[in-house]
C-alpha positions as CSV (number, residue, x, y, z in Angstrom):
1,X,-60.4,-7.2,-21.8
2,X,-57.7,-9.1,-24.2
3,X,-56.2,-11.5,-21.0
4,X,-53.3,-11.4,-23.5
5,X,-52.8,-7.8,-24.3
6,X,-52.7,-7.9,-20.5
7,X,-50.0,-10.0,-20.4
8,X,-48.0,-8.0,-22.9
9,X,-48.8,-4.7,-21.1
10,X,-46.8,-6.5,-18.0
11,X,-44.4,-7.7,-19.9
12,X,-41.7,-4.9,-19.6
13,X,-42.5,-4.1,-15.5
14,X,-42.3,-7.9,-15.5
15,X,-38.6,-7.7,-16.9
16,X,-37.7,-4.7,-15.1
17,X,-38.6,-6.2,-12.2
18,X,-36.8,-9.4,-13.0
19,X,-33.7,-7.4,-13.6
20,X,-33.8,-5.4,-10.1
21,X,-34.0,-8.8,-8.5
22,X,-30.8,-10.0,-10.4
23,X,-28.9,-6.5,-9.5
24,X,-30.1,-7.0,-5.7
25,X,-28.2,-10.2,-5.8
26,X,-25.6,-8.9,-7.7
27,X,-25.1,-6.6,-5.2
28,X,-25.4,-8.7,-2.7
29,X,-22.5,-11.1,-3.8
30,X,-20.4,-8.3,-3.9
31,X,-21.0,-7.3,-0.2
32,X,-20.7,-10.5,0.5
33,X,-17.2,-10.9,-1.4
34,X,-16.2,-7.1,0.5
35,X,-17.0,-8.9,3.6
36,X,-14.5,-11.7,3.0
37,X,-11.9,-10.0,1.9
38,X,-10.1,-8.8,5.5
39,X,-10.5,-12.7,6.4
40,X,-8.6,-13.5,3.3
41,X,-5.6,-10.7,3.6
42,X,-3.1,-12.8,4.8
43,X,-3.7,-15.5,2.1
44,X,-2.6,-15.4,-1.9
45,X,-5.0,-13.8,-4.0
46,X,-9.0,-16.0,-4.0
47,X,-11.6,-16.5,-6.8
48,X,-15.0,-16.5,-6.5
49,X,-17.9,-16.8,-8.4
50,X,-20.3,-14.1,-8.8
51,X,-24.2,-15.2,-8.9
52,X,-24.2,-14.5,-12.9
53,X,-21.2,-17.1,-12.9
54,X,-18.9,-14.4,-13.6
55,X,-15.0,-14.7,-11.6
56,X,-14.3,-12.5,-9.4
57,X,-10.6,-12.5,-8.0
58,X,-10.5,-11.4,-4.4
59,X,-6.5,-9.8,-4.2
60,X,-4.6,-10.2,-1.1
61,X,-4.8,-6.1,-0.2
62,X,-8.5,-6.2,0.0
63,X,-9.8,-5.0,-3.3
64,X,-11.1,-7.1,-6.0
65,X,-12.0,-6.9,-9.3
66,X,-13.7,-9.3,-12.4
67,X,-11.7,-11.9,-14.0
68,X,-13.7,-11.6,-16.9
69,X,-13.6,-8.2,-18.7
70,X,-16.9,-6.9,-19.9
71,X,-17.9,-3.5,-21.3
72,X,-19.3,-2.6,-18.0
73,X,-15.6,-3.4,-16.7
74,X,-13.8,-1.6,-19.1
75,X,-12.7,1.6,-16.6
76,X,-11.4,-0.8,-13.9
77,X,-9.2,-2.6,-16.4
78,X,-8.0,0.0,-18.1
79,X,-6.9,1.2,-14.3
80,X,-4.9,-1.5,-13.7
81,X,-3.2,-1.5,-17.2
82,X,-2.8,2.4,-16.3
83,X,-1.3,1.6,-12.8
84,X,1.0,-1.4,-14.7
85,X,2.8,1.1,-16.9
86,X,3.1,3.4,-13.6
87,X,5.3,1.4,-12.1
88,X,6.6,0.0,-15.1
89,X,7.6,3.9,-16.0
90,X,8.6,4.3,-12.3
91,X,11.2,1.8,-12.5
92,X,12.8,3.0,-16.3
93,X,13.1,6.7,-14.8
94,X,14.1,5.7,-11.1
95,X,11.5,6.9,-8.8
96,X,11.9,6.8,-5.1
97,X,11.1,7.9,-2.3
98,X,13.1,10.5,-0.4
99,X,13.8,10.0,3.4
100,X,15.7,12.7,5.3
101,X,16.1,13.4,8.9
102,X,15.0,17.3,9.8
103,X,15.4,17.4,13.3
104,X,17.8,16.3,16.6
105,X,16.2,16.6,20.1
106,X,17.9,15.7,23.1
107,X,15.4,14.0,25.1
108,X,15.3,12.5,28.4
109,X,18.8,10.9,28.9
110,X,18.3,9.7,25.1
111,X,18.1,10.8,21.7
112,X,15.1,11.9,19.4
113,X,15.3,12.5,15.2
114,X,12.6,13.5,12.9
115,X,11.8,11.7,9.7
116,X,10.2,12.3,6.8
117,X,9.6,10.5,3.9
118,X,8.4,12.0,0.7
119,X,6.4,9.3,-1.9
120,X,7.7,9.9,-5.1
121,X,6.6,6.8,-7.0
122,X,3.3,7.5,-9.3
123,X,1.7,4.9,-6.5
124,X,0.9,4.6,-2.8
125,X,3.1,3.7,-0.4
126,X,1.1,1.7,1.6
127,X,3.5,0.3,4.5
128,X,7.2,0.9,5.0
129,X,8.9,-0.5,8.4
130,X,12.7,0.7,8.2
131,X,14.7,0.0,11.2
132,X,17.9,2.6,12.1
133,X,20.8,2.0,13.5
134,X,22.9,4.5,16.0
135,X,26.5,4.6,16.1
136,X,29.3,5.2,18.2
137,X,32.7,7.2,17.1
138,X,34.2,4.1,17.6
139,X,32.5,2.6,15.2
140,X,30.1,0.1,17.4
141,X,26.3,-0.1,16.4
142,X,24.4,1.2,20.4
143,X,21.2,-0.4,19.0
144,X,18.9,-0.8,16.4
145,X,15.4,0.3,16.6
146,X,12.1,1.2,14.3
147,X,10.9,4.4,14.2
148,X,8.0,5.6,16.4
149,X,5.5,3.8,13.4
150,X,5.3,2.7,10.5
151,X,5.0,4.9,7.1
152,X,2.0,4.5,5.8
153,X,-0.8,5.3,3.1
154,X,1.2,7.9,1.5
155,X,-0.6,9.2,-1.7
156,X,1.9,9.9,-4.6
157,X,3.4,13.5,-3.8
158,X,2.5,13.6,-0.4
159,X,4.7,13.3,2.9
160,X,4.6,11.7,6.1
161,X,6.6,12.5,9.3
162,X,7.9,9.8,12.0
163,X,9.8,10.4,14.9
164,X,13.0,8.2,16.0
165,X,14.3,7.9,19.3
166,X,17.3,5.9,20.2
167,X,17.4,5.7,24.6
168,X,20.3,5.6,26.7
169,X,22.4,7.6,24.5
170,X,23.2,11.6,24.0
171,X,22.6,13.0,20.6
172,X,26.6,13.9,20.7
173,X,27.5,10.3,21.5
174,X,26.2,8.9,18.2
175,X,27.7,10.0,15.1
176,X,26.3,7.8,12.4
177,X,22.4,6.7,11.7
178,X,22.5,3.9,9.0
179,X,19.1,2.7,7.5
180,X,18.4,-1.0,6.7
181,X,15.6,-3.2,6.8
182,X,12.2,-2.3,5.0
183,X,11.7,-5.8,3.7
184,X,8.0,-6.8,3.0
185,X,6.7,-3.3,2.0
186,X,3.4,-2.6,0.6
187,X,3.8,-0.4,-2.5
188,X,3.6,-0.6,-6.1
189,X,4.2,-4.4,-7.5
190,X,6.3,-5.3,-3.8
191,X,4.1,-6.6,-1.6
192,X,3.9,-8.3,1.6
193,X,4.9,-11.6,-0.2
194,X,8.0,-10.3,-2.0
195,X,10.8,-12.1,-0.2
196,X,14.1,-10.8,-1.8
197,X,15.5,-8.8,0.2
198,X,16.9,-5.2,-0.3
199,X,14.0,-4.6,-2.7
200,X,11.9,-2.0,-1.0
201,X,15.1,-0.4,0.7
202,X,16.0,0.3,-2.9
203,X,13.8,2.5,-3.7
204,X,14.3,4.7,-0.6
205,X,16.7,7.7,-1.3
206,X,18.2,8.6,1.8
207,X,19.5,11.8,1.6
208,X,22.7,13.3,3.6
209,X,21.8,15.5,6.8
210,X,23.9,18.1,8.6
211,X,22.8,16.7,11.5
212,X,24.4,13.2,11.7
213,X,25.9,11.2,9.4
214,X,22.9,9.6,7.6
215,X,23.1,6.9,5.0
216,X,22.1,3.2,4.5
């Protein structure tokens, strides 16, 4: 036997082989970076470096992607170019979301509303804490509270449904609810570190009730 047509014969098993190892790690380094990532949430967006050398960013929501754009990456950056011009085309037409209040229940020496908010933005809304003010006829603010819990995770065309409940006060008592806050959403390009204010409240169209007088 030719020792080196042996070698020749292993020479593509040999490779193979070589190229499973390099995946494995590959793969590896990306758990590893996955694993990471919910320590790194609350800080600005991290690089790393993959075991091919290759930059990987790891974003403050979690995810991450390549810095470097190969053709194996092609799909996930043509994604976030797609999901740019979303928002991008959001803003030109005036997406929002649509928040109405559906329901009064008197409850308990207190005062219970339904909410819902309808995601009309071509992206998730992934967090939304408004806060809801009840007023007297007088014109004096009783309190101002969050809802029940936050909106959350709403795909694009969906709806969610949160219940309010002001305490203390009858449903007849208050004649106003006025919306505010929302500051520090998650959802399209605003983000936990957006700090102007009024931003995410914005895009929230609160639409009149019969109920109560309901506006921001």
């Amino acid at each position: 036997m030719n020792p080196r047509r042996g070698i020749e014969t292993l020479g593509p098993v040999t490779k193979g082989l070589r190229r499973a190892g390099f995946r494995a790690r590959a793969a590896a380094a990306i758990v590893a970076v996955g694993a990471l990532a919910p320590a790194l949430a609350a800080a600005a967006d991290f690089e790393v470096s993959g075991p091919d050398g290759r930059r990987i960013l790891l974003k403050s929501d979690g995810t991450w992607r390549y810095l470097d754009v190969r053709r194996g990456d092609v799909p996930s950056a043509r994604a976030d170019r797609a999901e740019v011009k979303a928002i991008e085309k959001a803003k030109e037409e005036g997406a929002q979301a649509k928040l109405t209040l559906e329901r009064r229940t008197a409850k308990g020496g207190g005062c219970n509303y339904e909410l819902r908010l309808v995601n009309g933005f071509p992206y998730e809304i992934s967090n939304l804490v408004l806060y809801y003010s009840a007023y007297r006829a007088n014109g004096v603010i009783y309190d101002t509270v969050p809802a029940a819990a936050a909106f959350s995770f709403i795909k694009p065309g969906d709806d969610q449904v949160r219940e309010l409940q002001f305490v203390g006060i009858g449903c007849d008592e208050i004649v106003r609810v006025q919306v505010s806050g929302g500051d520090r959403c998650v959802m399209g390009d605003l983000d936990k570190f957006s700090y102007e204010k009024g931003k995410c409240l914005a895009r929230v169209q609160v639409v009149a009730s019969d109920l109560v007088r309901f506006d921001k």
